[in-house]
C-alpha positions in Angstrom: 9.3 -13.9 14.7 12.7 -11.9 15.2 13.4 -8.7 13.6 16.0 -7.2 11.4 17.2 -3.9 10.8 18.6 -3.3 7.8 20.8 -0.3 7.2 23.6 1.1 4.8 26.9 2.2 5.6 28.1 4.8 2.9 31.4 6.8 2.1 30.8 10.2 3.7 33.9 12.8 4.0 35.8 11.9 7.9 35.9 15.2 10.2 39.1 14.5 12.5 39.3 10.9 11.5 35.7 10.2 12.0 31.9 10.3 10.4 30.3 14.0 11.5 28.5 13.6 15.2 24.9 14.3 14.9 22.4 15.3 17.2 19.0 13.8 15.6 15.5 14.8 16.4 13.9 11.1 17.2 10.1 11.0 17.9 10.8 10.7 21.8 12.8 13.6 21.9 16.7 14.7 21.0 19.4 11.9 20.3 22.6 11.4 21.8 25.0 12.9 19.6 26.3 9.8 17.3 27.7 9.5 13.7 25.8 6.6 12.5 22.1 6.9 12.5 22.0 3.2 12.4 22.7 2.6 15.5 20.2 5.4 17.3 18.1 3.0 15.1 19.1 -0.1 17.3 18.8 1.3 20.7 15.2 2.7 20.1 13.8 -0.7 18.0 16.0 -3.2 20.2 16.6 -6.0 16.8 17.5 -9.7 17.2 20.0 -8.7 14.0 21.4 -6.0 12.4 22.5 -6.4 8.9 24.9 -3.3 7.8 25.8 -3.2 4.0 28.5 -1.3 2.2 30.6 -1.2 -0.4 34.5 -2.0 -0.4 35.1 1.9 0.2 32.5 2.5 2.7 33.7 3.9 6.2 33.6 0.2 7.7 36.5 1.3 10.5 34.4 4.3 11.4 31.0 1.8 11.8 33.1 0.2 14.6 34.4 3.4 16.4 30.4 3.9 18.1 30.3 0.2 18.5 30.0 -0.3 22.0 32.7 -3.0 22.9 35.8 -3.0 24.5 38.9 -0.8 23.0 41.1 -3.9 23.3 38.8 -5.1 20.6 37.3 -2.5 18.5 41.0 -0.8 18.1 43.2 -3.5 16.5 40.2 -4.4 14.2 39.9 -0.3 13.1 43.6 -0.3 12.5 43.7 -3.4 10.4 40.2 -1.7 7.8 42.0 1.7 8.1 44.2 1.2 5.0 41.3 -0.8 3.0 39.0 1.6 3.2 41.2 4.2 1.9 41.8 2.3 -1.0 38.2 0.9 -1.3 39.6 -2.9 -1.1 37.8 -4.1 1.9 36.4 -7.9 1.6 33.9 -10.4 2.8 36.7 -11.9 4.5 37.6 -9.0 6.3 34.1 -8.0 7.7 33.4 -12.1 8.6 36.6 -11.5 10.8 35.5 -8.5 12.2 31.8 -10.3 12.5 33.8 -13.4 14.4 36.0 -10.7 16.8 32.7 -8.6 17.8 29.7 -11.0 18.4 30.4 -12.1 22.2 30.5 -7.9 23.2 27.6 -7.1 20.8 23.7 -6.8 22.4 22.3 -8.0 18.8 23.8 -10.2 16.1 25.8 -8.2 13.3 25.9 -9.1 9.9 28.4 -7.2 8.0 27.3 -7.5 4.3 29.7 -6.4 1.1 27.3 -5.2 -1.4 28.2 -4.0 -5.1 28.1 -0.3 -6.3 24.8 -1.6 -7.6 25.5 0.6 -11.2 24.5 -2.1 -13.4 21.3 -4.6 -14.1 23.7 -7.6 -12.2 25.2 -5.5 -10.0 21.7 -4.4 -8.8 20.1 -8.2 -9.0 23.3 -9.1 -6.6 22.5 -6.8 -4.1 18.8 -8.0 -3.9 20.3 -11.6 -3.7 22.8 -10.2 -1.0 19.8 -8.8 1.0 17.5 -11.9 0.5 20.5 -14.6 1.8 20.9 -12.5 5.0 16.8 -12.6 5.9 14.8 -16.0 7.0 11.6 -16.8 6.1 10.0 -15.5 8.4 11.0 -12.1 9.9 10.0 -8.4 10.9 12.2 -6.2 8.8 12.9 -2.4 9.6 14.9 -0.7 6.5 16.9 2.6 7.3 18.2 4.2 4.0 20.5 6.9 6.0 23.9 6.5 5.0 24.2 5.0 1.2 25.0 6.2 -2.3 21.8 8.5 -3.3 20.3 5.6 -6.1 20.9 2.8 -2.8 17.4 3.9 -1.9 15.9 3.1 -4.4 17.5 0.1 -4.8 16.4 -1.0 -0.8 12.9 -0.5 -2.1 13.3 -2.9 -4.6 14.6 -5.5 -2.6 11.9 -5.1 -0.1 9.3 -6.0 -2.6 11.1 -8.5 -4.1 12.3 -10.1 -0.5 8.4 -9.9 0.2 7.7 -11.9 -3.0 9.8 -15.0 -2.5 9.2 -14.8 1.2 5.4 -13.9 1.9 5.6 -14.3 5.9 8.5 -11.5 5.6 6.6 -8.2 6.8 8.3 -5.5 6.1 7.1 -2.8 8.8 9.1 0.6 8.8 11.4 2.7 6.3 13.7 4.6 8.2 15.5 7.8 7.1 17.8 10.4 9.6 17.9 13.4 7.2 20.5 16.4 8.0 19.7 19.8 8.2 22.8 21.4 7.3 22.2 25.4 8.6 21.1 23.7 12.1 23.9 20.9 12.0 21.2 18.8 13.4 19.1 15.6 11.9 15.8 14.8 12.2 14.1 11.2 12.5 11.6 10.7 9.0 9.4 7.7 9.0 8.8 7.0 5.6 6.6 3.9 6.2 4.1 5.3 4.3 5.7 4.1 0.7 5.3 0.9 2.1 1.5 1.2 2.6 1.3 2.8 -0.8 3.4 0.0 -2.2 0.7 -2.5 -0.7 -1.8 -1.0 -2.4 -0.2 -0.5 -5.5 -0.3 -4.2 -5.3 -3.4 -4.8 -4.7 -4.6 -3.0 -8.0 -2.1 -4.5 -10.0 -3.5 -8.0 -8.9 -6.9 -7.0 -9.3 -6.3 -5.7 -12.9 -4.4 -8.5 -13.8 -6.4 -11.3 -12.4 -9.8 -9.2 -11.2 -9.3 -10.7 -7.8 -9.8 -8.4 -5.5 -9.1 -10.2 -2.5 -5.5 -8.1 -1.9 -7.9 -5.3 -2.0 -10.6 -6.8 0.4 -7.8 -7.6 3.3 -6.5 -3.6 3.0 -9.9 -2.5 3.2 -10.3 -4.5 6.4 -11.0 -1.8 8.8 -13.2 0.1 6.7 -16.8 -0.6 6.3 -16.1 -1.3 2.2 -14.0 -3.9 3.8 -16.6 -7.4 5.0 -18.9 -6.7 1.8 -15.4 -6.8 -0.5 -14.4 -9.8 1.3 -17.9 -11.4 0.7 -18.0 -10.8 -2.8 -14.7 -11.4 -3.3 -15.5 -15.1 -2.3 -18.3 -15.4 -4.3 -16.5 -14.3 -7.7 -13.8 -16.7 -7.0 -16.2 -19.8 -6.8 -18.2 -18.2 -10.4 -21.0 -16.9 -8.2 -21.4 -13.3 -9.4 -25.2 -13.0 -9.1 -24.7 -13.5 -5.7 -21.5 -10.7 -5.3 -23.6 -8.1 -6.9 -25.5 -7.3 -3.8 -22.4 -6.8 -1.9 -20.7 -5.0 -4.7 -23.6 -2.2 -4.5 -22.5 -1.9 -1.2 -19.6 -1.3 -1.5 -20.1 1.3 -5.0 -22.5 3.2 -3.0 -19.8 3.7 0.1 -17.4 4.8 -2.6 -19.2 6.8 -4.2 -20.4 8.4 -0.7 -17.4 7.9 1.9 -13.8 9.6 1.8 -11.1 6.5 1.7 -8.3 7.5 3.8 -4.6 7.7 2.9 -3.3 5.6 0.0 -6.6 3.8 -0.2 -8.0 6.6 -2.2 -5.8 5.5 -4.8 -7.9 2.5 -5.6 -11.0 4.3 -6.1 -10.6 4.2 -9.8 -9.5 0.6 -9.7 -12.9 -0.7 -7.7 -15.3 1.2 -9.5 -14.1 0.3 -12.9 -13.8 -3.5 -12.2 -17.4 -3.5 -10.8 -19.1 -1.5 -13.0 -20.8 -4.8 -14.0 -23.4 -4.4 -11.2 -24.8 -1.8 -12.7 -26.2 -3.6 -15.9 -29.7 -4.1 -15.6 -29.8 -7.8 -17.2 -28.4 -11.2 -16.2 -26.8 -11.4 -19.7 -25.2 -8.2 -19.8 -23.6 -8.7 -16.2 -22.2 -12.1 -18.0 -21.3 -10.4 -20.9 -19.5 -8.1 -19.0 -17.4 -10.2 -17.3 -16.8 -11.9 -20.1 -15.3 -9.2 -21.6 -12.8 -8.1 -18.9 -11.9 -11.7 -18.6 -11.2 -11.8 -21.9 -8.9 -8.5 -21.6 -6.4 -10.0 -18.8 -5.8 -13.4 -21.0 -8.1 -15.2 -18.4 -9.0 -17.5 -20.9 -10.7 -19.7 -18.3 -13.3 -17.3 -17.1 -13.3 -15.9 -20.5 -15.5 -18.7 -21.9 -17.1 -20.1 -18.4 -18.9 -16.2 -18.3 -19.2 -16.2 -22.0 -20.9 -19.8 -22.2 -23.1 -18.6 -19.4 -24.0 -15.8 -20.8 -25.4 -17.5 -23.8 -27.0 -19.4 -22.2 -29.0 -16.6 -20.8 -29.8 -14.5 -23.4 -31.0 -17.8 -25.5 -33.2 -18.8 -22.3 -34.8 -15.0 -22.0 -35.1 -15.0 -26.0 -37.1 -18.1 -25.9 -39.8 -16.5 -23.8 -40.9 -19.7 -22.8 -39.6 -19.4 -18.8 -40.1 -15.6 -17.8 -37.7 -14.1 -14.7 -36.2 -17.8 -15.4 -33.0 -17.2 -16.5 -31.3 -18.3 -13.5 -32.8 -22.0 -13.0 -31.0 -24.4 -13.9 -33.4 -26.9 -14.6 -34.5 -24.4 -17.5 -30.7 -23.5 -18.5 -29.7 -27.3 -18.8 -33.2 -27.8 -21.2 -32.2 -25.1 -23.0 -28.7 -26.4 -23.6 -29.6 -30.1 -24.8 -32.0 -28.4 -27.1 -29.4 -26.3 -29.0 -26.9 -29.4 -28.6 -29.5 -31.7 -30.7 -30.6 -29.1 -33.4 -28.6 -30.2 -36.0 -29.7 -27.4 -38.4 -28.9 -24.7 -35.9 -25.2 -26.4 -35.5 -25.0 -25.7 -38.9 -25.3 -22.1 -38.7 -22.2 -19.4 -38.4 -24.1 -18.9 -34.6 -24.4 -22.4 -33.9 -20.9 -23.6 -35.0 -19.5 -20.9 -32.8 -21.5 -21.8 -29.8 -20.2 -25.4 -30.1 -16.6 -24.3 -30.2 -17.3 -22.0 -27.3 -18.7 -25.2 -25.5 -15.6 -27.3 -26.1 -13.2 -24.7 -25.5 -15.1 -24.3 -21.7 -15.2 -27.9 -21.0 -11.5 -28.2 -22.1 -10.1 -25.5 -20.0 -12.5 -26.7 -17.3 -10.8 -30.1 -17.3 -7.5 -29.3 -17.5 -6.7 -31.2 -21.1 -7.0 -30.3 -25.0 -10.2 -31.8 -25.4 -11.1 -34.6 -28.5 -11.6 -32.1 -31.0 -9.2 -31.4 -33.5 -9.8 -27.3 -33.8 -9.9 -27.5 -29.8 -6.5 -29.0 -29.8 -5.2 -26.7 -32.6 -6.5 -23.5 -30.9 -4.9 -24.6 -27.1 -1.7 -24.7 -28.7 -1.5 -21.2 -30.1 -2.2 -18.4 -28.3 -2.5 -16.1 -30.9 -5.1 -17.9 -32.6 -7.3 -19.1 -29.2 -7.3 -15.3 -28.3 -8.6 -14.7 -31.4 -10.5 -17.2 -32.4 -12.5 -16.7 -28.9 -12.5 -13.0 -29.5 -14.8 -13.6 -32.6 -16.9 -15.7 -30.7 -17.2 -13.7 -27.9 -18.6 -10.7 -30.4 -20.5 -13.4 -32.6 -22.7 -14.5 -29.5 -22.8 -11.8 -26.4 -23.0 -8.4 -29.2 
């Protein structure tokens, strides 16, 4: 996989015809004295590519004057930006020629990008199509936010999540940032990687909030000893076998509840224990019920009325009385079933006609089609009326 460093390339004022020299403090000790950071950047992480961006007026003839490569070279290219850059009119075709002149004297490949000011919506969604087109597949990424406009940051974030979403075997793996300390005249090497990590899991809630898998989560925690009892009862919820994930889940309540998570993982303390506060309830039903319910709050209409069918099913098996500590056999759930599917009276009833609707609208959404009914078909094509329409049962049958 080769790796990329990304890094801007801003309009800051010339000192004698050049950027400001800088001496940076860099983890293994004090820099040469250089004007781009970017390049301190390149020595120390040795990329296959470097991608530079900047704007039409960015200091594009001062980027070459540290470029190591001959004078005979890097002189007549300076003199022919010199005059663009003053009147912020550099092109693409201007930095492909200066791309073309450079790469046989360059140790890595260059790609000198022409970004937008990035101070509108398309301006900004140009940018992160800029970034994305200059990135494979598949690809280590280092982003250094040094020299840009002060909102470019921000922006460079963005793109990194979003070059991460339409490329998942991109890993982004360090944010870069040479701050200058203007009473020393020196700079000072800031790994800001960590935004990254709290990015990740920022992620990881969202997607378990949203779809209550909590897989994302499981793979962070991976280290940790919440980590293997997540990842089992992660893969137990995801094939509808939460009976079997509550163990697990205890597990890992009790470590949260006892352990300090380290680093950004605290921040989805909140997350875990609210979306398995299920294992707590003392009954087969309510744990159904439960899930029923959250189901039902992140649209999943799917597991909405599997958990809500189930749990039914279980309360009408423990009301019976008939099969004691029972409620999980499914010789005993399947009886119970036919007998509320032949009891024509009880099909009748406000409880009975929902159950039936709740049983079509499961099979339905279990097979993938509208199912033969008529208010099946009507409710899976408007989601207004399914939500609430399975809303009512939900409180009809589980209150």
């Amino acid at each position: 996989m080769e790796k990329y460093l990304i890094s801007f390339l801003g309009r800051t004022p010339k000192n004698d015809g050049s950027y400001r020299t800088t001496v940076y403090q860099m983890p293994e000790g004090p820099s040469q004295p250089l004007a781009y950071f970017g390049y301190l950047l390149q020595e120390r992480m040795q990329p296959d590519s470097m991608v530079i961006l900047g704007t039409c007026g960015s200091m594009w003839d001062g980027l070459l004057d540290d470029m190591a490569i001959p004078d005979d070279i890097k002189n007549p290219l300076i003199e022919g930006l010199l005059e663009a850059v003053d009147e912020q009119r550099v092109t693409q075709e201007m930095l492909d020629h200066v791309m073309a002149s450079i790469e046989p004297h360059t140790p890595c490949r260059y790609q000198l990008l022409l970004i937008p000011f990035a101070r509108t919506e398309t301006e900004q969604l140009t940018m992160l199509q800029v970034i994305a087109n200059a990135i494979p597949d598949q690809a280590e990424v280092v982003l250094d936010i040094t020299h840009s406009f002060r909102h470019l940051p921000m922006m460079a974030l963005a793109a990194m999540q979003y070059l991460q979403a339409i490329k998942p075997e991109v890993r982004v793996t360090q944010l870069c940032y040479g701050e200058y300390n203007d009473d020393t005249k020196q700079g000072h090497y800031v790994d800001l990687s960590g935004l990254l990590h709290i990015q990740q899991w920022i992620n990881a809630a969202s997607l378990a909030e949203h779809t209550g898998d909590l897989t994302e989560v499981a793979d962070l925690l991976s280290n940790s000893t919440l980590g293997s009892d997540l990842t089992k009862a992660s893969f137990y919820m995801s094939v509808h076998r939460s009976d079997q994930a509550r163990n697990p889940l205890k597990k890992v309540r009790q470590a949260l509840e006892t352990e300090s998570l380290n680093s950004a993982a605290a921040l989805l303390k909140p997350v875990l224990l609210q979306k398995t506060a299920w294992v707590n309830e003392s009954y087969i039903f309510q744990r159904q019920s439960a899930q029923a319910t959250h189901a039902m709050q992140r649209k999943d209409y799917l597991r909405a009325t599997i958990y809500a069918f189930e749990a039914y099913l279980t309360r009408k098996v423990r009301e019976s009385g008939a099969h004691p500590g029972q409620e999980s056999n499914y010789q005993v759930r399947k009886e119970v079933q036919k007998s509320l599917d032949d009891d024509r009276p009880f099909r009748k009833t406000a409880e009975g006609e929902c159950y039936l609707l709740l049983r079509n609208l499961r099979n339905a959404l279990a097979h993938g089609d509208k199912g033969t009914q008529a208010d099946v078909q009507q409710l899976l094509n408007d989601q207004a009326r399914l939500e609430s329409k399975l809303q009512h049962i939900l409180d009809q049958l589980l209150a």
